[in-house]
C-alpha positions as CSV (number, residue, x, y, z in Angstrom):
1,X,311.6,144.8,173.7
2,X,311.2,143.6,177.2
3,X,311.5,146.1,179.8
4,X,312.8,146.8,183.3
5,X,309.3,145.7,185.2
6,X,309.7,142.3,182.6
7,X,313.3,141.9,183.0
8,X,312.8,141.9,186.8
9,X,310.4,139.5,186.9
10,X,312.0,136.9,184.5
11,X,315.0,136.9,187.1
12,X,312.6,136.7,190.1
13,X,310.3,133.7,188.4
14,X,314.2,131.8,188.0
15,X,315.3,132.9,191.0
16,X,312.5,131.2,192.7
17,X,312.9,128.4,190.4
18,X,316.4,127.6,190.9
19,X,315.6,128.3,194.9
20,X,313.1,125.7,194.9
21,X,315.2,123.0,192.8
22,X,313.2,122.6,189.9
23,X,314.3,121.5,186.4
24,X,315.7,124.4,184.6
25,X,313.6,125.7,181.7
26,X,313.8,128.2,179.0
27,X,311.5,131.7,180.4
28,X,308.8,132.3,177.6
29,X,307.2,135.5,178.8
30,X,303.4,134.8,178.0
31,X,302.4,138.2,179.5
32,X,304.1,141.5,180.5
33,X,301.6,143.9,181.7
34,X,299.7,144.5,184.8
35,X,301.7,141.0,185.5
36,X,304.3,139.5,184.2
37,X,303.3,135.7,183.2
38,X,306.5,133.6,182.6
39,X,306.5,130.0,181.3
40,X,308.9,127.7,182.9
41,X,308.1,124.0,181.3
42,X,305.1,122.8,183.1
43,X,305.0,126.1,185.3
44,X,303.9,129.6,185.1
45,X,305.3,131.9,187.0
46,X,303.3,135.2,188.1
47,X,305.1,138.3,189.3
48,X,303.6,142.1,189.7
49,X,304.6,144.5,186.9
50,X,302.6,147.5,186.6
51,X,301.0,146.6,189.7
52,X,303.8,147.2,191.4
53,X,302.9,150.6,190.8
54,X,300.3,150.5,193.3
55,X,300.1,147.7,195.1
56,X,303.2,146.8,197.5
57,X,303.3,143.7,199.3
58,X,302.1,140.1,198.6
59,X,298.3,140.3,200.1
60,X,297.1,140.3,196.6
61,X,298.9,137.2,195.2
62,X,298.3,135.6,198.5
63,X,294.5,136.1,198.1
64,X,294.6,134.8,194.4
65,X,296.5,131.6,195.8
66,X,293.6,130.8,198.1
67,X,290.9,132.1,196.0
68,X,291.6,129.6,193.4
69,X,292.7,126.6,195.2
70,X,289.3,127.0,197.0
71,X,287.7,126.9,194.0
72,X,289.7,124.0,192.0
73,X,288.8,122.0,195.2
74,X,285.7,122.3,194.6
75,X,285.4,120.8,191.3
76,X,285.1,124.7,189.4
77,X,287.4,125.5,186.6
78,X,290.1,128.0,187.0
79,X,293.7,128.3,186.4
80,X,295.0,126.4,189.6
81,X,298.2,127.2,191.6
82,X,300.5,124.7,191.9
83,X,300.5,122.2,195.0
84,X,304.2,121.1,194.1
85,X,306.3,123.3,194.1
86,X,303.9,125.2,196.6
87,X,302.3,127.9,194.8
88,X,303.6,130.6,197.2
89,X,303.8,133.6,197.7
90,X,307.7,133.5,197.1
91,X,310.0,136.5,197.1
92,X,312.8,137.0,195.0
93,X,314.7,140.6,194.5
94,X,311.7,141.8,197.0
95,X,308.8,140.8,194.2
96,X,306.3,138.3,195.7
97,X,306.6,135.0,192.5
98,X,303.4,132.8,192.6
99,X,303.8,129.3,190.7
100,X,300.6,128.1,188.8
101,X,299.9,125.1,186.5
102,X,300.4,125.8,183.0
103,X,296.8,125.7,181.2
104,X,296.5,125.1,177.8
105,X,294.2,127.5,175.8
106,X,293.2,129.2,172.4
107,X,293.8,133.3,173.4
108,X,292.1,134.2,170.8
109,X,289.0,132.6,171.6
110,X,285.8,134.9,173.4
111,X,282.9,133.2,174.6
112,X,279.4,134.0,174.1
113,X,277.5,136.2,176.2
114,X,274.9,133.7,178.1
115,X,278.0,131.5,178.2
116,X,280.3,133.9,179.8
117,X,277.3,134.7,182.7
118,X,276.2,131.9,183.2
119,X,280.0,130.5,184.1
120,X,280.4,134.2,186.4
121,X,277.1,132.4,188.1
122,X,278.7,129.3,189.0
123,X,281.9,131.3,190.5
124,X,279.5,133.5,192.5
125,X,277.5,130.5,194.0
126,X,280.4,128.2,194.9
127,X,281.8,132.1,196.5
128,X,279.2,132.2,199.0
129,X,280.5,130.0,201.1
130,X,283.9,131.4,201.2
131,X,285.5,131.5,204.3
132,X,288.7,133.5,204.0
133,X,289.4,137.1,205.2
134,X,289.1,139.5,201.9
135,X,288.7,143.5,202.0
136,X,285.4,145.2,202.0
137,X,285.9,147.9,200.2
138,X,287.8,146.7,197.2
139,X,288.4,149.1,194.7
140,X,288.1,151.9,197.0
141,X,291.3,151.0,199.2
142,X,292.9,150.1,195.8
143,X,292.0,153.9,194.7
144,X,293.1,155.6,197.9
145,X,296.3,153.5,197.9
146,X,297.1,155.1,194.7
147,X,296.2,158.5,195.4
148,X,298.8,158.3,198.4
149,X,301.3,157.1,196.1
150,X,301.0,159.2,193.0
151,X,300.0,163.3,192.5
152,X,297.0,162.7,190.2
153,X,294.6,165.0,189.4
154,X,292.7,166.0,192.4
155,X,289.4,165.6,190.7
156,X,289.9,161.8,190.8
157,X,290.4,161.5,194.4
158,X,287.2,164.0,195.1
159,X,285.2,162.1,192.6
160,X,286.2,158.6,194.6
161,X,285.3,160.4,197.7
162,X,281.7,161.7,196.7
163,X,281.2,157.6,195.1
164,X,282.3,155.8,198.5
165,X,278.8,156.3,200.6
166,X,276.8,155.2,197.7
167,X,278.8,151.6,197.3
168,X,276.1,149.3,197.5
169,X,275.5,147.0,200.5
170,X,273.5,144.8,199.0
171,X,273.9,140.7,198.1
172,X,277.3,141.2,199.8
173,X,279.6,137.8,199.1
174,X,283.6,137.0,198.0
175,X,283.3,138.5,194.5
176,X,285.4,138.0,191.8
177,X,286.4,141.0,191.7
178,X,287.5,142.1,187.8
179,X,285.0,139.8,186.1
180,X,285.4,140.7,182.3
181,X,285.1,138.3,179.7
182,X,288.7,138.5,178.9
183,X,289.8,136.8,182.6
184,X,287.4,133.6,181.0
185,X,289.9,131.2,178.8
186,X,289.0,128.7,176.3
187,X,290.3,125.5,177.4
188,X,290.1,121.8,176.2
189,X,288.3,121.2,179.5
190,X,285.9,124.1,178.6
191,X,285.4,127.7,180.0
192,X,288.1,128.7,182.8
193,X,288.6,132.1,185.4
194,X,291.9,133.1,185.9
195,X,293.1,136.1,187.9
196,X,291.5,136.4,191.6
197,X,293.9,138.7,192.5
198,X,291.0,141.1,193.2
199,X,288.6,139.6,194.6
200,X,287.0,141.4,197.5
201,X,283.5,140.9,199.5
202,X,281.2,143.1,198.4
203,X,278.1,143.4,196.4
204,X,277.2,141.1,193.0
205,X,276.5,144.6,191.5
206,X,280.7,145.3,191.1
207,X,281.1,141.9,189.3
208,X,278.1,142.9,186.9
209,X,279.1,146.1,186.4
210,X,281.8,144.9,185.1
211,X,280.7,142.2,183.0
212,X,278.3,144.9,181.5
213,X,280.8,147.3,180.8
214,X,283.4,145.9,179.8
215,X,281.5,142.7,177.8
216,X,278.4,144.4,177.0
217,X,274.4,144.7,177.6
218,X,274.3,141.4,176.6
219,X,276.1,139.9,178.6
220,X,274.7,141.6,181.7
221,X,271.0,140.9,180.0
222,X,272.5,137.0,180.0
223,X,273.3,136.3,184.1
224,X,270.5,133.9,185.7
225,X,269.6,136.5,188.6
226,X,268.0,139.9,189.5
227,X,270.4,143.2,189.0
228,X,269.7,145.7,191.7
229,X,269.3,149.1,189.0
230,X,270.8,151.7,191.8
231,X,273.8,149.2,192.8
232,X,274.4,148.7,189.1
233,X,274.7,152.3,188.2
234,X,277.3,153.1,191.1
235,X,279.1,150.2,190.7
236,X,279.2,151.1,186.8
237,X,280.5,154.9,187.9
238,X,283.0,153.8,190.5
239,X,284.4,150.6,187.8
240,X,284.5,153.6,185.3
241,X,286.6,156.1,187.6
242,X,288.9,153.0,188.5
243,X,289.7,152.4,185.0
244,X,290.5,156.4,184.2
245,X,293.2,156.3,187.7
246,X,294.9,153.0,186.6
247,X,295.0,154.5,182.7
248,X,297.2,157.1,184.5
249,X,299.0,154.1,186.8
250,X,299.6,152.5,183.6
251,X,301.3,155.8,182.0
252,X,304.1,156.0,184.9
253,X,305.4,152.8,183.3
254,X,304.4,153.6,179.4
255,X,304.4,157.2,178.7
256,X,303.9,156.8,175.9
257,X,300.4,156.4,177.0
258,X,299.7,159.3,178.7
259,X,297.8,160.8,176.0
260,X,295.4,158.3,176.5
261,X,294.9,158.7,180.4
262,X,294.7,162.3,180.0
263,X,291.6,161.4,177.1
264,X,290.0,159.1,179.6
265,X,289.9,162.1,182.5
266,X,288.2,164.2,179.7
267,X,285.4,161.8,178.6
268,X,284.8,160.9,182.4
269,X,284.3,164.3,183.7
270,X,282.6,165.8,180.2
């Protein structure tokens, strides 16, 4: 049963839709979590859901946009925005809608290991060169932003505080930025990023940490390059505090899952 967040974003997507002049099509909601993912024909429309929990204003869908155009331009696979319509940002009911070509793929599908790293590889090299303006401290603004919106427990924010000076500073570069295995589709053309909304510039330790912890040692074990051991660690602590605070972001929406953040907190600090 769809909820408010969902609701709000099916009328935003057709709002912007209709706005725009574009064939009218039935919504098929594709996704309804951190974002809302609505099918319109050829289309997909991306509006915040959760995330509007914590992140107000269009800077991340904005980055995502140019992100990935930057990338499709030059020849790498990822889900591409759209050109025309423009892909946005658009607002509708004060939610920022961004418009992206509908990309054919088997969800159910999970790469192997060397072939996920070895496609993370290819994002990171054709990064380097990136010349937009992206955040330096990534998931640490994301955390404090939180904190100032929410009362969570005050361990979190004191545990975010003593990880900060330790963020590596090493093999700095745009980033993807939430690089597990799940954000790589199976597509007819072969294997595909989606979702730059949080990319950042910082070092190739987050992205692995990541793709360690949340894939496995094998798939860290699989990337063609040197893992700095101290960057890794940190950048494995900090991903796992993130993941406890947005457990509890996640909770505001579904209580029902509160349990669950709660369980997180415990395991983190035992």
């Amino acid at each position: 049963m769809p909820d408010d967040y969902t609701r709000a974003a099916v009328r935003a997507a057709l709002t912007v839709t209709s706005r725009l002049g574009l064939r009218e099509h039935e919504p098929a909601v594709l996704h309804e979590r951190s974002n809302v993912l609505v099918k319109l024909g050829p289309l997909v429309a991306r509006v915040p859901g959760t995330i509007r929990l914590a992140r107000p204003g269009p800077a991340w869908q904005e980055r995502d946009v140019a992100v990935s155009r930057y990338l499709t331009e030059r020849g790498v696979l990822v889900v591409s925005p759209a050109t025309d319509p423009p892909a946005g940002p658009h607002f509708a009911d004060g939610l920022p809608v961004t418009l992206w070509h509908h990309t054919p793929h088997d969800p159910d599908h999970r790469y192997a290991p060397d072939v996920v790293a070895r496609s993370l590889a290819e994002v990171h090299a054709a990064l380097r060169e990136y010349p937009g303006e992206l955040p330096r401290r990534g998931p640490l603004d994301d955390l404090e932003r939180i904190f100032g919106r929410h009362d969570l427990e005050p361990r979190l924010r004191e545990e975010a505080a003593r990880l900060a000076p330790a963020l590596p500073e090493v093999a700095v570069q745009a980033l993807h930025g939430d690089a597990h295995p799940g954000n790589l589709i199976d597509t007819p053309a072969g294997p595909c990023w989606l979702d730059f909304e949080d990319t950042w510039r910082g070092s190739l330790a987050w992205d692995l940490a990541i793709l360690g912890r949340q894939g496995g040692p094998e798939y860290l074990a699989a990337y063609p390059g040197e893992v700095d051991e101290d960057a890794l660690r940190v950048c494995t602590r900090l991903r796992e505090l993130y993941s406890v605070v947005w457990r509890f972001v996640i909770a505001i929406r579904f209580p029902h899952r509160l349990p669950e953040a709660r369980s997180a907190l415990a395991a983190y600090f035992s």
